[in-house]
C-alpha positions in Angstrom: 120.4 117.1 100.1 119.5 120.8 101.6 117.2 120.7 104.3 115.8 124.4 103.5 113.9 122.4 100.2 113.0 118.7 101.4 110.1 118.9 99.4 111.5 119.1 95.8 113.4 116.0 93.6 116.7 115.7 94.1 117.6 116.7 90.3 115.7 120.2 91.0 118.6 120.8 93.7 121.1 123.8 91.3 118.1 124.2 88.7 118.5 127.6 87.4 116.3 130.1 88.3 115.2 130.9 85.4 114.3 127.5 84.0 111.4 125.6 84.1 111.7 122.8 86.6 111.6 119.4 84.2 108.1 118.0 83.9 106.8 115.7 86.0 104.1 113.4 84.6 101.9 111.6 87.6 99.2 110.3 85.3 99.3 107.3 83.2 98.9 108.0 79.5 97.8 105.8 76.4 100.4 106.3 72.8 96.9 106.1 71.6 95.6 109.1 72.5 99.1 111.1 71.8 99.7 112.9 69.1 103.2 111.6 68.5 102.2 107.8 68.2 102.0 106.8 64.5 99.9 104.3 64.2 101.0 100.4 62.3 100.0 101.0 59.1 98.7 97.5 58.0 96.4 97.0 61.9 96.1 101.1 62.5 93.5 100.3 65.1 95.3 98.1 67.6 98.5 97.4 65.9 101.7 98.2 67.8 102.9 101.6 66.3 105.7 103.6 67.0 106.8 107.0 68.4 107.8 109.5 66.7 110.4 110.3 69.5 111.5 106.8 68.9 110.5 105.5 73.0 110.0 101.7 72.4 108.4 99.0 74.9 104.8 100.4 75.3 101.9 98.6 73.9 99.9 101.5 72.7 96.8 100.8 74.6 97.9 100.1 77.6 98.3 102.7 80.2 101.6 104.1 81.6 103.4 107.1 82.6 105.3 109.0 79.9 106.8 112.7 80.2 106.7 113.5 76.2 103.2 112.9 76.1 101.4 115.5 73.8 97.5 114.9 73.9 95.7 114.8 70.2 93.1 116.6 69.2 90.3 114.1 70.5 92.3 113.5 73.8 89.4 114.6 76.9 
């Protein structure tokens, strides 16, 4: 890596310059509280869901770091 930009990820290294850099999520999310999680139609409440991005393995409730998070409306 360049040592004029140590303090950058390694896949910002040849980013154009007039890109945005990729978005970096550093707080854990619930799908609950995202707008893109439809809930299970038969248990809406705690059932397991899905995405609408079609990401799999992540209990809805639980807490976890996701970079297509999109807060709904009720989301603080």
């Amino acid at each position: 890596m360049p040592s004029y930009r140590p303090s950058l990820p390694p896949e910002w290294y040849g980013y154009p310059k007039d890109a945005p850099p990729p978005r970096i999520v550093e707080t854990r999310v619930r799908c609950l509280d995202c707008n893109l999680h439809v809930a299970n139609p038969n248990n809406p409440e705690v059932g397991m869901g899905r995405c609408k991005l079609g990401l799999i393995g992540q209990y809805p409730a639980a807490l976890h770091y996701c970079r297509d998070f999109v807060p709904s409306k009720g989301t603080p």
